[in-house]
Backbone bond lengths (Angstrom), bond angles and torsions (degrees), N, CA, C in turn:
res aa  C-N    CA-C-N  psi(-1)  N-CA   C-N-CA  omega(-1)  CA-C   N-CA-C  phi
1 X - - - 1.454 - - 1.513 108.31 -
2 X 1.517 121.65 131.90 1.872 119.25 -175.02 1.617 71.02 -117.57
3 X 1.189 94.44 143.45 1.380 121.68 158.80 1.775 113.26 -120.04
4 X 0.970 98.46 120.59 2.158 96.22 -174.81 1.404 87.11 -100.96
5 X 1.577 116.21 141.04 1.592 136.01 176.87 1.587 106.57 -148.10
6 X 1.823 105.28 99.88 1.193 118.73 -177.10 1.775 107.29 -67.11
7 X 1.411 128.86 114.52 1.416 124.33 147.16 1.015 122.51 -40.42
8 X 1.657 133.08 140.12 1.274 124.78 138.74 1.490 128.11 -50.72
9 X 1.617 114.36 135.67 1.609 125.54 -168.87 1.611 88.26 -53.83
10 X 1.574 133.22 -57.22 1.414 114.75 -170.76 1.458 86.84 -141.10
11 X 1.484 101.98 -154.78 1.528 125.79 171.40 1.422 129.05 -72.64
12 X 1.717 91.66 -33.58 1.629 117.25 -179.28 1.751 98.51 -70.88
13 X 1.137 125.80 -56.83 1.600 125.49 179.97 1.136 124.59 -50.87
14 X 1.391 112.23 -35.35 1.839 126.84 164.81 1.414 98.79 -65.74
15 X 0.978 137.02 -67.58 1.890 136.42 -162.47 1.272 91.22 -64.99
16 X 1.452 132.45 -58.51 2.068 124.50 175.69 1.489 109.07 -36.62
17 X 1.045 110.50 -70.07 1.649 125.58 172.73 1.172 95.52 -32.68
18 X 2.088 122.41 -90.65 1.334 91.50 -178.83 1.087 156.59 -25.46
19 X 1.295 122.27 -37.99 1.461 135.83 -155.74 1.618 101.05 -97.74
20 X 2.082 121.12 -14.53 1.134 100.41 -149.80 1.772 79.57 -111.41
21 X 1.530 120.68 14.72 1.601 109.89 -167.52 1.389 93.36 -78.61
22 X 1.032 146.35 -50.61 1.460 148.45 -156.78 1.644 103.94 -64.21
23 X 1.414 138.83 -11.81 1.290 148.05 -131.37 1.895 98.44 -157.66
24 X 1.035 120.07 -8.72 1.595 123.24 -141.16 2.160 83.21 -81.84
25 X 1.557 111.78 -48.14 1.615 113.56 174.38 1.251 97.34 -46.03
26 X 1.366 137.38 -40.89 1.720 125.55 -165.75 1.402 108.03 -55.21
27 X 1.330 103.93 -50.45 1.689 124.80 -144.09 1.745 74.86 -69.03
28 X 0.953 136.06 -56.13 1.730 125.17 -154.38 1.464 104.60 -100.06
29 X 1.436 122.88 38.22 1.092 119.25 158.88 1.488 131.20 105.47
30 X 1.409 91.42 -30.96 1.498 114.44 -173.94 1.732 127.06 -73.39
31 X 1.314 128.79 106.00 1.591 97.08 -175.72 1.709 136.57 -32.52
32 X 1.227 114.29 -162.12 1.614 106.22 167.08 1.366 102.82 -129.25
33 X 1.466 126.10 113.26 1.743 120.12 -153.76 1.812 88.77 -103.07
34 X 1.223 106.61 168.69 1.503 144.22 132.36 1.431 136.03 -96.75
35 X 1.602 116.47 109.56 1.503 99.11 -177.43 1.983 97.10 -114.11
36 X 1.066 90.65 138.63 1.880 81.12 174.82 1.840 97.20 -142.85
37 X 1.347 94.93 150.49 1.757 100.07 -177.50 1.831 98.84 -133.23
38 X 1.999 91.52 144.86 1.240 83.98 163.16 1.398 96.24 -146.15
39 X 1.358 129.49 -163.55 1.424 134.62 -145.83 1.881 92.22 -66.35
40 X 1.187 126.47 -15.23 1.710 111.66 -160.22 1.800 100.06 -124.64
41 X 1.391 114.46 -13.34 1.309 121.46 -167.12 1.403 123.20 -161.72
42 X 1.463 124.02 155.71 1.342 140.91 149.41 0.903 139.35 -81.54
43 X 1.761 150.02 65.76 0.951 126.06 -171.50 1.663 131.98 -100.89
44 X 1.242 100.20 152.97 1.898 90.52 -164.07 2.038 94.68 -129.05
45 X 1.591 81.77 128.30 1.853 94.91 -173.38 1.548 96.13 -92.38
46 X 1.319 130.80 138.49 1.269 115.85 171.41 1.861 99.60 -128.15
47 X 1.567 102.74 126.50 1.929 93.16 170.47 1.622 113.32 -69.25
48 X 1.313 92.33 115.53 1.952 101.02 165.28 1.523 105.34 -118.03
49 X 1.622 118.78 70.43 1.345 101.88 170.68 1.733 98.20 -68.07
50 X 1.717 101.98 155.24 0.906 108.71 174.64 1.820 138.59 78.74
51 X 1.263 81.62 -6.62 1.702 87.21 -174.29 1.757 102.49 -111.18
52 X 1.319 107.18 141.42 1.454 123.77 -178.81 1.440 95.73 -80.87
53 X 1.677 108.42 145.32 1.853 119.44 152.12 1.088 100.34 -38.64
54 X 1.328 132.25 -63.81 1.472 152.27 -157.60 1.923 103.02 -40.06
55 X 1.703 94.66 -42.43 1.408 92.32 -178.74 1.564 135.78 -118.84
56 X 1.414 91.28 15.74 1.704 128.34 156.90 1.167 115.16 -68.36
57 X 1.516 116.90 141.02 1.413 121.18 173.04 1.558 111.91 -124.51
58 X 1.453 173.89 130.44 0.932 156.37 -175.45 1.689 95.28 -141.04
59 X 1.803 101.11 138.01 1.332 123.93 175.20 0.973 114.63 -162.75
60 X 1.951 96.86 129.24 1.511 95.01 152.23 1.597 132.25 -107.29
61 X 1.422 129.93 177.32 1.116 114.56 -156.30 1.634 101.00 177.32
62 X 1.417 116.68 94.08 1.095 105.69 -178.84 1.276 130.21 82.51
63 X 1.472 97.38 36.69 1.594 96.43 -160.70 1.607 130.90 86.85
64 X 1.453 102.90 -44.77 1.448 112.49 -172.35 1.572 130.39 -85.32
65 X 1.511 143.65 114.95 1.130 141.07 -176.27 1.707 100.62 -70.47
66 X 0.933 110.69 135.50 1.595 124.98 176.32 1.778 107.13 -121.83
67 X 1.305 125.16 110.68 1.094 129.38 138.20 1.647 141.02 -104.30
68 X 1.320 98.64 117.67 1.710 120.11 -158.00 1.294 91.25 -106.11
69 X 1.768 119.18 170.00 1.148 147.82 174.17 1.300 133.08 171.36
70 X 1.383 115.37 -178.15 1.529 117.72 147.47 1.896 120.55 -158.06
71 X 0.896 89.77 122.73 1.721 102.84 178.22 1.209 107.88 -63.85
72 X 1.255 140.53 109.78 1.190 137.98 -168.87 1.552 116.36 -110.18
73 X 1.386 127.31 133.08 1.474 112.56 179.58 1.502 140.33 -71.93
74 X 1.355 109.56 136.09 1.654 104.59 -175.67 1.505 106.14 -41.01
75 X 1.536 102.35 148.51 1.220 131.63 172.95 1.805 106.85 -57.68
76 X 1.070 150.14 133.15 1.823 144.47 165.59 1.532 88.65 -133.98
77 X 1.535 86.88 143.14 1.620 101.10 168.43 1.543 107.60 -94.28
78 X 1.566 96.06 163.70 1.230 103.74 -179.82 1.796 125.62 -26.66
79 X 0.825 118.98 -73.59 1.106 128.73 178.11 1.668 131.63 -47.64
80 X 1.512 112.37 -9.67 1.278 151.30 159.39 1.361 112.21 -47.46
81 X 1.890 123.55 89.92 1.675 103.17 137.93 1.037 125.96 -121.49
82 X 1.708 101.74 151.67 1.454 114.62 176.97 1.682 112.94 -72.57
83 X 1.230 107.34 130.95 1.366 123.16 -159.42 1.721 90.82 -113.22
84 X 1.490 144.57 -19.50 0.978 139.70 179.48 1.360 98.95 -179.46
85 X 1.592 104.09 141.59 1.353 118.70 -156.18 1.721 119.17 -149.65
86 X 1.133 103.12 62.90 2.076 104.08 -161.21 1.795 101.10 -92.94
87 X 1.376 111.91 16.81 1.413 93.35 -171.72 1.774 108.66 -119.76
88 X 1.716 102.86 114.35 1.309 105.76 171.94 1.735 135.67 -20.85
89 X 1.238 121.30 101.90 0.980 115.65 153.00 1.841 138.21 -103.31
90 X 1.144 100.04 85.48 1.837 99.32 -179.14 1.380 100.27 -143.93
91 X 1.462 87.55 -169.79 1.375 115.00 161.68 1.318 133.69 -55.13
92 X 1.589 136.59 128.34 1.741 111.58 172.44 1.658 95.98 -135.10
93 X 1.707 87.79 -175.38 1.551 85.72 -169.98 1.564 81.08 -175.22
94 X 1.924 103.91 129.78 1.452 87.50 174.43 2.048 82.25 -162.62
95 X 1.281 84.21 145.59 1.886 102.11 -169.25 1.333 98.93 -99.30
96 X 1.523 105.25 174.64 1.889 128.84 173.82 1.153 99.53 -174.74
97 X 1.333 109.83 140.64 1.385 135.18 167.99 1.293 108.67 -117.15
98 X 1.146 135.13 81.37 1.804 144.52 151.27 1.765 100.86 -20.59
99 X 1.381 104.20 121.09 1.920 106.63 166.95 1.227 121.84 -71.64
100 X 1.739 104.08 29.04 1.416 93.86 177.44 1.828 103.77 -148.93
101 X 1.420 107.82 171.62 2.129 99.37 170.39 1.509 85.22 -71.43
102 X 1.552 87.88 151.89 1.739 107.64 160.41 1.392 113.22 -130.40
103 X 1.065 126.67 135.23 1.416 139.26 -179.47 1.753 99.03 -66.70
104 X 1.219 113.02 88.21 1.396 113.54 174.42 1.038 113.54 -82.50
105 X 1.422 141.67 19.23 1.719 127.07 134.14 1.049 136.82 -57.05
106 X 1.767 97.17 -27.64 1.206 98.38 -169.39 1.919 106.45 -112.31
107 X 1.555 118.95 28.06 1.181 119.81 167.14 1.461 124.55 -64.28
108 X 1.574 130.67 135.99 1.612 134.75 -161.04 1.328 108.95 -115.20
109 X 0.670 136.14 145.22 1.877 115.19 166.08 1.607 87.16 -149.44
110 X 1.473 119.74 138.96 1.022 143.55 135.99 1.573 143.11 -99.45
111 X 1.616 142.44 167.60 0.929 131.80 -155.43 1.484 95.63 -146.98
112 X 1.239 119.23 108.43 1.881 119.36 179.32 1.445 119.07 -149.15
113 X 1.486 108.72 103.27 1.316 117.46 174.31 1.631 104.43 70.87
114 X 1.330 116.58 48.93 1.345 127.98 156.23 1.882 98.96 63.57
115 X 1.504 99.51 50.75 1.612 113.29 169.19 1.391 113.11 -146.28
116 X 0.930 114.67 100.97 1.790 100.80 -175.82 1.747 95.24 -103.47
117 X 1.686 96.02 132.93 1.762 115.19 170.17 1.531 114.64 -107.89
118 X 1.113 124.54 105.24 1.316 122.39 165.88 0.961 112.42 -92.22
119 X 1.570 133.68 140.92 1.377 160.15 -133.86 1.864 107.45 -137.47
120 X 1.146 115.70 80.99 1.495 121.53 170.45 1.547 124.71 -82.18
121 X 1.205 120.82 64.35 1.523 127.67 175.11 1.494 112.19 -28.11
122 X 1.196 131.38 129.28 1.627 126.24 160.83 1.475 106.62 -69.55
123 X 1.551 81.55 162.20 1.333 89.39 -169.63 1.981 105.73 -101.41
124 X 1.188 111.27 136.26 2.012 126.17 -166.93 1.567 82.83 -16.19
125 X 1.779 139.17 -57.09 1.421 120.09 -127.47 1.599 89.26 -95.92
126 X 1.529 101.32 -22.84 2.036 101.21 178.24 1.506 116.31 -44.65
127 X 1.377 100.75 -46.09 1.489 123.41 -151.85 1.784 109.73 -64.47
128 X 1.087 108.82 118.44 1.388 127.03 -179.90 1.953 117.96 -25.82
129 X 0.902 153.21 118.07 1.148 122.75 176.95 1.688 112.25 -137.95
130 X 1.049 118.49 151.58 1.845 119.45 165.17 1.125 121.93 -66.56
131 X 1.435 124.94 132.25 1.018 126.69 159.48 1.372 124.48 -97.96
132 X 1.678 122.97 149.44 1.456 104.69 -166.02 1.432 92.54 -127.49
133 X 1.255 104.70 133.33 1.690 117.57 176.25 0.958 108.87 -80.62
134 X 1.783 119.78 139.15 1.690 132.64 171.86 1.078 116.98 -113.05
């Protein structure tokens, strides 16, 4: 059995690494979501600083929540240079599958202060229920 076990280049690359796992979906495009469930719903927060409704797409399809986009860069006039520049501009695209049916009529999504929450209702047969013994 070879087992290959890459070192870190130093000490400094291990502490970067650390610091960059929590952040690592940003770096490739992807938002950084929240999904949380409770007995009636799914909801999933996704960070879009910066991105317009206008340039949001949201679908479902098969079960699957799809959030699409593109972050597009501020406008500078001519005379404008960028002297430092760390903030993604592309394309993203990032899925969810809820463990449960969702009544997709009644899905919401809003957009506030560069957080969009979409709201996945279960669907009547998802929904948790008691049973009462006779």
């Amino acid at each position: 059995m070879l087992l290959h076990v890459e070192a870190p280049r130093s000490f400094q690359s291990l502490v970067e690494d650390f610091f960059e796992a929590g952040t690592h979906r940003t770096h490739q495009g992807l938002p950084a979501v929240e999904v949380v469930e409770d007995d009636h719903q799914t909801t999933i927060a996704a960070e879009l600083p910066g991105v317009k409704k206008e340039d949001l797409k949201i679908t479902f399809e098969d079960g699957v929540l799809t959030l699409s986009g593109t972050r597009k860069p501020d406008e500078l006039n001519d005379n404008t240079r960028v002297l430092l520049n760390e903030r993604h501009v592309r394309e993203f695209r990032r899925t969810v599958r809820p463990s449960h049916e969702v009544e997709a009529s009644q899905i919401a999504a809003q957009l506030i202060d560069g957080v969009l929450t979409v709201t996945l209702p279960k669907a009547e047969k998802a929904k948790a229920r008691t049973i009462s013994v006779r």
